[in-house]
N, CA, C and O of each residue as an XYZ file, in Angstrom:
632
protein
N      -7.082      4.052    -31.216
C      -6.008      4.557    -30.392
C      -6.544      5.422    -29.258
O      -6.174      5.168    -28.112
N      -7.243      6.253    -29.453
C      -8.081      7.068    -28.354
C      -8.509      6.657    -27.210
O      -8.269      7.044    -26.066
N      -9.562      5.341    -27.869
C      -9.782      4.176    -26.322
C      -8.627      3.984    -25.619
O      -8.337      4.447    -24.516
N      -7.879      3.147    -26.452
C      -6.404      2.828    -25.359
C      -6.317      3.672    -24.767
O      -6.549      3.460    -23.577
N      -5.957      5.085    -25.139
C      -5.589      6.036    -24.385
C      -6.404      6.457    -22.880
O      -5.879      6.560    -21.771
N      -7.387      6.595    -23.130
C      -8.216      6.590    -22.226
C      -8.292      5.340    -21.000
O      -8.355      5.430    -19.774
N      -8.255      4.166    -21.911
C      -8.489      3.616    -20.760
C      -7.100      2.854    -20.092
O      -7.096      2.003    -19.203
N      -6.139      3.333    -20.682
C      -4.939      3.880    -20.092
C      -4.671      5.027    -19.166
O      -3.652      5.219    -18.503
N      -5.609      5.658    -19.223
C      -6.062      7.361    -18.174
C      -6.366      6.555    -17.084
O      -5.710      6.301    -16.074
N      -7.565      6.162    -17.484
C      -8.282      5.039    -16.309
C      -7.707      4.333    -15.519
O      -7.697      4.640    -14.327
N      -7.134      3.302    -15.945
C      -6.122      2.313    -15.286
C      -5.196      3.185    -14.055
O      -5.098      2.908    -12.859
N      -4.645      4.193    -14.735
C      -3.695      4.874    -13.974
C      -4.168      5.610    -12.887
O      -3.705      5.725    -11.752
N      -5.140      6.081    -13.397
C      -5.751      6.927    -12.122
C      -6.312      6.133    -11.064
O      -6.252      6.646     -9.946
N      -6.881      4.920    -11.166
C      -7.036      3.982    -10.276
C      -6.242      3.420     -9.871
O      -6.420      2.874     -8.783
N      -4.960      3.284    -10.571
C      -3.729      2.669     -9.683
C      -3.372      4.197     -8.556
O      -3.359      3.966     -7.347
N      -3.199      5.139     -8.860
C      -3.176      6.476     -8.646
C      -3.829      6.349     -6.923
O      -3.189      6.269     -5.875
N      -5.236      6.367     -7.130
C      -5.956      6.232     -6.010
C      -6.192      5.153     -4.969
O      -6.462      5.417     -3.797
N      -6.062      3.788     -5.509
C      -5.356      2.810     -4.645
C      -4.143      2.981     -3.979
O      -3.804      2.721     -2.825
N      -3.573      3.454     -4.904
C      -1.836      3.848     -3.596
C      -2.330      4.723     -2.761
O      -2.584      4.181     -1.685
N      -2.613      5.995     -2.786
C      -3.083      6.742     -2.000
C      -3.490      5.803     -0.534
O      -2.837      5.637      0.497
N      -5.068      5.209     -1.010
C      -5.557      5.128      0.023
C      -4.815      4.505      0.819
O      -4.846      4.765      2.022
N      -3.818      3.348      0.187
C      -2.847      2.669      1.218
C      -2.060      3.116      2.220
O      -1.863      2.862      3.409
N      -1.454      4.266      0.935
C      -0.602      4.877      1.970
C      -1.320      5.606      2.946
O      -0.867      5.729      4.084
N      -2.438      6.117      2.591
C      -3.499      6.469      4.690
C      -3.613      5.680      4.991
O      -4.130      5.911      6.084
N      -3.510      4.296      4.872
C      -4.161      2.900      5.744
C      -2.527      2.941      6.237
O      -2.423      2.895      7.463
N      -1.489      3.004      5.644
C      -0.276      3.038      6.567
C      -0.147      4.401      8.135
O       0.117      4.524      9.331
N      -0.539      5.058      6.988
C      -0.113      6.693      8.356
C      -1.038      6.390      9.359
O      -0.600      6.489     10.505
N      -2.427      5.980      9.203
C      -3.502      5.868      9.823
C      -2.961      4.486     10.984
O      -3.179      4.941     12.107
N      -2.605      3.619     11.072
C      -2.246      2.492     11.392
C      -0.949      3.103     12.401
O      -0.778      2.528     13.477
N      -0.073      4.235     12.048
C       1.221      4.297     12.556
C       0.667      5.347     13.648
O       1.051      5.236     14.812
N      -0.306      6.446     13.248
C      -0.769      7.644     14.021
C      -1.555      6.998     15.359
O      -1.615      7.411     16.517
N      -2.032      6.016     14.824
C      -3.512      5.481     16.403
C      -2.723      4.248     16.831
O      -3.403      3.287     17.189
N      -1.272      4.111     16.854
C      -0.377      3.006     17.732
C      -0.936      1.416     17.569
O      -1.211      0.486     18.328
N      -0.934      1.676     16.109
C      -1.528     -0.083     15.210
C      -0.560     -1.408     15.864
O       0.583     -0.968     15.993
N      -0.611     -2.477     16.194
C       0.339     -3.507     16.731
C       1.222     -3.547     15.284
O       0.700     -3.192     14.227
N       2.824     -4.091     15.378
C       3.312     -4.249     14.678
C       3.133     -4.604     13.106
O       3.425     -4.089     12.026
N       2.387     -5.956     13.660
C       1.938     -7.426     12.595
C       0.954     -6.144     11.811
O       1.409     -5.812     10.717
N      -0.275     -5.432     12.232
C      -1.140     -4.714     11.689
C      -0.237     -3.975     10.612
O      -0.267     -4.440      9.473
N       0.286     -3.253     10.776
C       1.606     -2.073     10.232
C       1.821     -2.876      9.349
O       1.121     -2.834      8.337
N       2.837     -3.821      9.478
C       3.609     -4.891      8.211
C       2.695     -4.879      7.572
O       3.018     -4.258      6.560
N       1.201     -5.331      7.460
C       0.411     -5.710      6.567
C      -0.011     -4.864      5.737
O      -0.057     -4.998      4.514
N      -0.391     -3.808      6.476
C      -0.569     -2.644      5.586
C       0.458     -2.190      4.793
O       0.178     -1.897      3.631
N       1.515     -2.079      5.156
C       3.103     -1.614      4.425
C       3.277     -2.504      3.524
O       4.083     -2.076      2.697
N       2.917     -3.528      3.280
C       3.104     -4.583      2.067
C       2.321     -4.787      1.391
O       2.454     -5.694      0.570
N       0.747     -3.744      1.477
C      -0.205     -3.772      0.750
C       0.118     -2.208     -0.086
O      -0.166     -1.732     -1.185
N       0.620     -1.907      0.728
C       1.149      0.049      0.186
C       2.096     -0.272     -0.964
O       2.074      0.357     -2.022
N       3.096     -1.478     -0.659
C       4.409     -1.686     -1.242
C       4.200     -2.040     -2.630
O       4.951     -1.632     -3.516
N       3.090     -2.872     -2.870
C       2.166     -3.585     -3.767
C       1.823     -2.807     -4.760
O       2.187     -2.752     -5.934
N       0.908     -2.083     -3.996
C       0.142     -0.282     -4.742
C       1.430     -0.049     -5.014
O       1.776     -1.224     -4.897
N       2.289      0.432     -5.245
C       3.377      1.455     -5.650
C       4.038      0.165     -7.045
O       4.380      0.477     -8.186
N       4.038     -0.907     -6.584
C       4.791     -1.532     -7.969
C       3.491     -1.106     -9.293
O       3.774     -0.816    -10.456
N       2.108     -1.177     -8.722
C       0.939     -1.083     -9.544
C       0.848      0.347    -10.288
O       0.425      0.645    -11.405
N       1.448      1.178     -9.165
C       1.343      2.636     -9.569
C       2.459      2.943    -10.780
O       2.362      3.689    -11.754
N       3.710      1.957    -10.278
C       4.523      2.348    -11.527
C       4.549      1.705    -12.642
O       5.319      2.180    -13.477
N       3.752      0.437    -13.057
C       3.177     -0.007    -14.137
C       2.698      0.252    -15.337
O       2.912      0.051    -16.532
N       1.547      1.074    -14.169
C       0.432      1.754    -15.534
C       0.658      3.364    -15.697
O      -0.062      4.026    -16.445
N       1.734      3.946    -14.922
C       1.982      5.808    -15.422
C       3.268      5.341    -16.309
O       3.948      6.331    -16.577
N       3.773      4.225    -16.809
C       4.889      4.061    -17.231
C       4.100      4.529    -18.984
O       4.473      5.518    -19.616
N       2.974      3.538    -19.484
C       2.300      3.793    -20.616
C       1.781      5.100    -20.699
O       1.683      5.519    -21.852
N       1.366      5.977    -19.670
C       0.729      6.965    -20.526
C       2.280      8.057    -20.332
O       2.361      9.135    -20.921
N       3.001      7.711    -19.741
C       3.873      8.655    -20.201
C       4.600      8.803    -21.459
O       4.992      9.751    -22.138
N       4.642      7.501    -21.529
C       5.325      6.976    -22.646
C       4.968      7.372    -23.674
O       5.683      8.103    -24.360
N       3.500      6.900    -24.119
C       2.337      6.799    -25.468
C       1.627      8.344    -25.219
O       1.674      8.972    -26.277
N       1.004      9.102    -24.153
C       0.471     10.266    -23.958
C       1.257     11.286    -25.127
O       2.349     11.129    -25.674
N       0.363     12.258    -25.257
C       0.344     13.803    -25.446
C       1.536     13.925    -24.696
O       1.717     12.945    -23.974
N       2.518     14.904    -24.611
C       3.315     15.842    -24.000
C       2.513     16.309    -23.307
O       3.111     16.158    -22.241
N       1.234     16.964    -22.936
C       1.002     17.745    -21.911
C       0.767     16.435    -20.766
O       1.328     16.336    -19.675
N      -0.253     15.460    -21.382
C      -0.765     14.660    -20.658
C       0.490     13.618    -19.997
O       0.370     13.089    -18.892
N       1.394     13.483    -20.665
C       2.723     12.732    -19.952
C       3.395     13.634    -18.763
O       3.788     13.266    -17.655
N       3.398     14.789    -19.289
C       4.142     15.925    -17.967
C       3.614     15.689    -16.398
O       4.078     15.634    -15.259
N       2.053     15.563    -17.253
C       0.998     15.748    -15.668
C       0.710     14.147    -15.266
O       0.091     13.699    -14.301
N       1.048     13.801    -15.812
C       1.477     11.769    -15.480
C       2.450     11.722    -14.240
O       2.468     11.405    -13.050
N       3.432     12.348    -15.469
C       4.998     12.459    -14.519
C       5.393     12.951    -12.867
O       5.925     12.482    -11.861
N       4.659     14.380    -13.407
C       4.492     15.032    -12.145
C       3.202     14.429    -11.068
O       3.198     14.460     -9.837
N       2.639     14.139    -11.563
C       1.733     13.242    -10.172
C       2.538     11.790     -9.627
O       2.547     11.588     -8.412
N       3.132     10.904    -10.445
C       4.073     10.182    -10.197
C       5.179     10.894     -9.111
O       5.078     10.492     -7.952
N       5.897     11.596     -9.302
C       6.484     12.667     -8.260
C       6.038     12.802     -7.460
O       6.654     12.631     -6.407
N       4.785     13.164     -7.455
C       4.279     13.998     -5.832
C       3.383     12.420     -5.041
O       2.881     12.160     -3.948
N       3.511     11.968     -5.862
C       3.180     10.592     -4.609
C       4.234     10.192     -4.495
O       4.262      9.658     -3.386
N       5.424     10.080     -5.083
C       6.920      9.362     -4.339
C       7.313     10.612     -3.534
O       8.349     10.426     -2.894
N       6.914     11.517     -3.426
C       7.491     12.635     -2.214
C       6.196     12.101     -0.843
O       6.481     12.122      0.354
N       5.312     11.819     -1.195
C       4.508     11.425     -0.230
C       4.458     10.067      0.225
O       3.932      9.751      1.292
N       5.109      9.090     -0.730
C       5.447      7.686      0.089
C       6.983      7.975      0.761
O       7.120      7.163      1.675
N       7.672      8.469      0.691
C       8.943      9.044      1.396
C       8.471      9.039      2.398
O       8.694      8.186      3.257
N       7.390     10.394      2.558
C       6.846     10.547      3.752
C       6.200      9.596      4.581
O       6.127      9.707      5.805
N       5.539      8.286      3.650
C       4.513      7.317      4.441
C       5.982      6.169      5.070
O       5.888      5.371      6.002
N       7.170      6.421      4.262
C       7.745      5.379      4.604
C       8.610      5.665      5.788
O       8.960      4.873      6.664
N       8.956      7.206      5.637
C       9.714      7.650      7.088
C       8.981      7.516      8.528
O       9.450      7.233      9.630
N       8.048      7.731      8.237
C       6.829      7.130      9.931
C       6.834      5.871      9.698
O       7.254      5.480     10.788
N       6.635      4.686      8.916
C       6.601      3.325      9.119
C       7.743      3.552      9.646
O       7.682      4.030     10.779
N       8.927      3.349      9.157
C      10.277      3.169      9.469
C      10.439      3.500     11.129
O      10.598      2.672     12.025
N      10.346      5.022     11.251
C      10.722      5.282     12.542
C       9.374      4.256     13.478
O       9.388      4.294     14.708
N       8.748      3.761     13.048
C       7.668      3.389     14.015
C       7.995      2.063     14.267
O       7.768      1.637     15.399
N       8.520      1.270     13.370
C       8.984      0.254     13.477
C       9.761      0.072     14.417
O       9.690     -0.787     15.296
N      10.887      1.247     14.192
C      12.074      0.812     15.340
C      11.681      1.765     16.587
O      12.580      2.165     17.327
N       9.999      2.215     16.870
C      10.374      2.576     18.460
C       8.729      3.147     18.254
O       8.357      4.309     18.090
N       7.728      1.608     18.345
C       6.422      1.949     18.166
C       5.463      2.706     19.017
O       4.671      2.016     19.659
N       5.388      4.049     19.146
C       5.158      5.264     19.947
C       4.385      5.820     18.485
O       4.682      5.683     17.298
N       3.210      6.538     19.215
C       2.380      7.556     17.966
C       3.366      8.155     17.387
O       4.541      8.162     17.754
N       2.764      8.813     16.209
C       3.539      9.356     15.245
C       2.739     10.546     15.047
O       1.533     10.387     15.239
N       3.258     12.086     14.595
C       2.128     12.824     13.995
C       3.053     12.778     12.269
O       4.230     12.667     11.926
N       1.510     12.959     11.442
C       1.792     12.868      9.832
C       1.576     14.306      9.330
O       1.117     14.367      8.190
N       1.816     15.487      9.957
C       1.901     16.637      9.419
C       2.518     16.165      8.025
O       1.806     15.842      7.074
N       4.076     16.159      7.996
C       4.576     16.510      6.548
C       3.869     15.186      5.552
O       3.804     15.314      4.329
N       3.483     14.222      6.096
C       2.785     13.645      4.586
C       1.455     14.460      4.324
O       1.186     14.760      3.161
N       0.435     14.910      5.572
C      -0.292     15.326      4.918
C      -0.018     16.657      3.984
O      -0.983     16.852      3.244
N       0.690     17.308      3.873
C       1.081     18.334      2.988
C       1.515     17.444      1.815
O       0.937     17.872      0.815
N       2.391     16.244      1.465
C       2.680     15.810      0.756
C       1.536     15.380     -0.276
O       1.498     15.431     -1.505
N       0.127     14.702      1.196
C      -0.898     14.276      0.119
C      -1.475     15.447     -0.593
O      -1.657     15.305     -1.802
N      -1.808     16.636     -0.017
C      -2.151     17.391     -0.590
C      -1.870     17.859     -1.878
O      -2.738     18.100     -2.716
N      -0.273     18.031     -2.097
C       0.370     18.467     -3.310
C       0.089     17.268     -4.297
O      -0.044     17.458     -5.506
N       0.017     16.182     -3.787
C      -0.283     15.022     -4.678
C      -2.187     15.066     -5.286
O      -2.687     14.423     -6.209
N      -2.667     15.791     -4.606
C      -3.956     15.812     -4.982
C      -3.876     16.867     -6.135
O      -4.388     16.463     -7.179
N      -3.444     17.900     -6.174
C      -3.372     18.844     -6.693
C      -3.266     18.511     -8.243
O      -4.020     18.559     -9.214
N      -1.850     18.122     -7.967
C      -1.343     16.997     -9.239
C      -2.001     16.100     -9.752
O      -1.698     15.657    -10.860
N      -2.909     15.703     -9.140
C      -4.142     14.413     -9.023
C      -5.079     15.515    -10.180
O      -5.378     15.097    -11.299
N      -5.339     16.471     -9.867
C      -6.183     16.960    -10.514
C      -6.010     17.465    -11.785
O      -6.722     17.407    -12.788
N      -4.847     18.014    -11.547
C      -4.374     18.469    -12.960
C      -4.071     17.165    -13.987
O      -4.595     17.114    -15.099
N      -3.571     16.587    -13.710
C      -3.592     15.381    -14.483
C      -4.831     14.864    -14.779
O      -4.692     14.162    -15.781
N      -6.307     14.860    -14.298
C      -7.524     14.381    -14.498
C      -7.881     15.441    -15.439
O      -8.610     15.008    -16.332
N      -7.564     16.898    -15.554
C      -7.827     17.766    -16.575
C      -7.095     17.481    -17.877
O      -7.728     17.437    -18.931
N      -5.619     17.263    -17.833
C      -4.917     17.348    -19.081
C      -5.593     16.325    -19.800
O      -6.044     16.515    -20.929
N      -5.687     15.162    -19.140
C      -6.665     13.634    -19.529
C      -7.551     13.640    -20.553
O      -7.520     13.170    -21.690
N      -8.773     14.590    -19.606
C      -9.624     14.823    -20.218
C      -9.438     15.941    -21.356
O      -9.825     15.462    -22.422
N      -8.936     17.394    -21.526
C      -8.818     17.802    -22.076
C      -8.859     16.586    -23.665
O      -9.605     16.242    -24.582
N      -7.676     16.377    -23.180
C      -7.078     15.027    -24.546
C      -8.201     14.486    -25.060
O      -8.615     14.515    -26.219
N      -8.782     13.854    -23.825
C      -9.710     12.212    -24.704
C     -10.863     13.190    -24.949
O     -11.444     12.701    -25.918
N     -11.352     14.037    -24.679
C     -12.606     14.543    -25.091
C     -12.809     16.094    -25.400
O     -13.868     16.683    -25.184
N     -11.515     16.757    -26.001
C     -11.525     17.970    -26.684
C     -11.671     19.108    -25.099
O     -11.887     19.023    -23.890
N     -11.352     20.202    -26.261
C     -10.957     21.664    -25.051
C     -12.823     21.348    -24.297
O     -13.151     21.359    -23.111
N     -13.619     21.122    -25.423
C     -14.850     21.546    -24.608
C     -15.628     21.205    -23.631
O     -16.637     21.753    -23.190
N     -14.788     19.743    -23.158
C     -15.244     19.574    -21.868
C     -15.144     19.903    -20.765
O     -15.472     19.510    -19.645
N     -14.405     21.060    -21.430
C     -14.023     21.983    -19.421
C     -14.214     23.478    -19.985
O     -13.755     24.321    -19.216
N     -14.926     24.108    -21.433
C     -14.853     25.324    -21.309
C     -16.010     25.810    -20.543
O     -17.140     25.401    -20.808
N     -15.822     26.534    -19.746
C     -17.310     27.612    -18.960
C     -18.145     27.941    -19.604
O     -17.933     28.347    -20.747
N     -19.214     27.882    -19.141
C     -20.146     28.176    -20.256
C     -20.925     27.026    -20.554
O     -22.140     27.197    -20.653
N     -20.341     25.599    -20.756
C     -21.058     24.821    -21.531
C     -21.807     24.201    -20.370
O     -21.259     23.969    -19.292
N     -23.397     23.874    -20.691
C     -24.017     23.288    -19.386
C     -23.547     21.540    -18.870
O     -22.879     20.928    -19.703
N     -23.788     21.024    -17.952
C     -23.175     20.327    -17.774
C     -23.939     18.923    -17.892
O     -23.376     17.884    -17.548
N     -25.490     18.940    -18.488
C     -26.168     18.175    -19.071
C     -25.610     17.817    -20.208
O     -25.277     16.662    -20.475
N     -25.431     19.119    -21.189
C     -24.564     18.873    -22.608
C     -23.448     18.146    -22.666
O     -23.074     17.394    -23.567
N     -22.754     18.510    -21.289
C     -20.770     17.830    -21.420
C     -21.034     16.745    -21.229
O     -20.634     15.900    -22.030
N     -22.041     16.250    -19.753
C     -22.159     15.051    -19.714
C     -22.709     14.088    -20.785
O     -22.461     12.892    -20.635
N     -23.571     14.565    -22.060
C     -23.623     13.489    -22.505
C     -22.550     13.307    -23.991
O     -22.652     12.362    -24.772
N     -21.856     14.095    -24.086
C     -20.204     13.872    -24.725
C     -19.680     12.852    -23.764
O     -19.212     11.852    -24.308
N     -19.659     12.876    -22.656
C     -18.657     12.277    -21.939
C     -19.204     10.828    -21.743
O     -20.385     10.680    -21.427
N     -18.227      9.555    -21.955
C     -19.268      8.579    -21.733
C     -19.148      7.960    -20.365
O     -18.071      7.853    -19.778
N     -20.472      7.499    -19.816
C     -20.526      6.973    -18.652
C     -19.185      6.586    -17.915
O     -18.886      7.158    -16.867
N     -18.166      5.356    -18.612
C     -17.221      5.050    -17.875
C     -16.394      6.321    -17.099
O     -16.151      6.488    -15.904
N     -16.081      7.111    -18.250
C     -15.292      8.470    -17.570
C     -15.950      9.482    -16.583
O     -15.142     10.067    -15.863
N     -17.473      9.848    -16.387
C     -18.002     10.377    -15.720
C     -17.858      9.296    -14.093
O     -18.089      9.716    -12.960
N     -17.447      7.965    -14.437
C     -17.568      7.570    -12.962
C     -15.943      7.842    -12.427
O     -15.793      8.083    -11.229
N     -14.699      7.800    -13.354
C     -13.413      7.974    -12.427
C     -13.794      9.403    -11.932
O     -13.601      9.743    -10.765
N     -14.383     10.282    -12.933
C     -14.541     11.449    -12.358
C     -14.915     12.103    -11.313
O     -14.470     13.033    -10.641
N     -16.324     11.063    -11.305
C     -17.099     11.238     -9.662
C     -16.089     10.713     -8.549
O     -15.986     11.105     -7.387
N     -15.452      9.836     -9.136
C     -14.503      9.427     -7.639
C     -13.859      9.901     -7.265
O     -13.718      9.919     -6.042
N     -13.103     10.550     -8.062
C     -11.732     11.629     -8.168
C     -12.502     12.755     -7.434
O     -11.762     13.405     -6.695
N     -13.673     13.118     -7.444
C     -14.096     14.432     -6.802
C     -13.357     15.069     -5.843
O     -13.753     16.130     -5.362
């Protein structure tokens, strides 16, 4: 059961970070005055990411810990407050294609990172005990508790 769990962590957090990047390949595309056809493509690759995103946070909310479902939940949240945001600049750009500035998503991504993180802690907390995050412990030692696969979402997540 533990594996699943984990690599139910996994799954999600990579669906997690694929939406993301989409949704900058959208803002990014709407901010530097992308041709239409460019935009659509990206917006239907974003649209994609988000059915993916709600797939795999559906299981660990579900099956998770209570702490680890909360911080599921709430990162789920703070990227639908930030595709709001990716979708209100497509939208307006669509109907009157002129630069855009992405102030309020980037605050949005931010809070979504945040959440990003805390959720990579509750995770771990779970799949690999309090002691992989208490101070103190060197990080030769944690790392070799921790097994390879999880040390790489980790490095990415940095």
């Amino acid at each position: 059961m533990a594996t699943i769990r984990r690599q139910t962590y996994a799954e999600y957090l990579s669906a997690v970070d694929g939406f993301a990047d989409r949704a900058r390949s959208v803002v990014a595309a709407v901010e530097n005055g992308a041709s239409l056809t460019e935009c659509e493509a990206a917006f239907r690759g974003y649209a994609a990411d988000w059915e993916e995103l709600q797939r795999t946070c559906s299981p660990v909310v579900i099956a998770g810990p209570a702490n680890v479902a909360e911080r599921a939940a709430e990162l789920r949240g703070q990227l639908g407050i930030m595709a709001d945001e990716c979708d209100r600049l497509y939208k307006a750009y669509m109907q009157s294609p002129t630069r855009m500035q992405a102030g309020r998503f980037l605050l949005a991504q931010q809070s979504a990172r945040d959440a990003r993180s805390a959720f990579i802690a509750a995770a771990q907390a779970h799949a690999y005990g309090r002691a992989a995050r208490v101070p103190g412990v060197s990080s030769s030692s944690a790392g070799r508790r921790v097994p390879a696969w999880w040390r790489t979402v980790l490095r990415r997540a940095g």
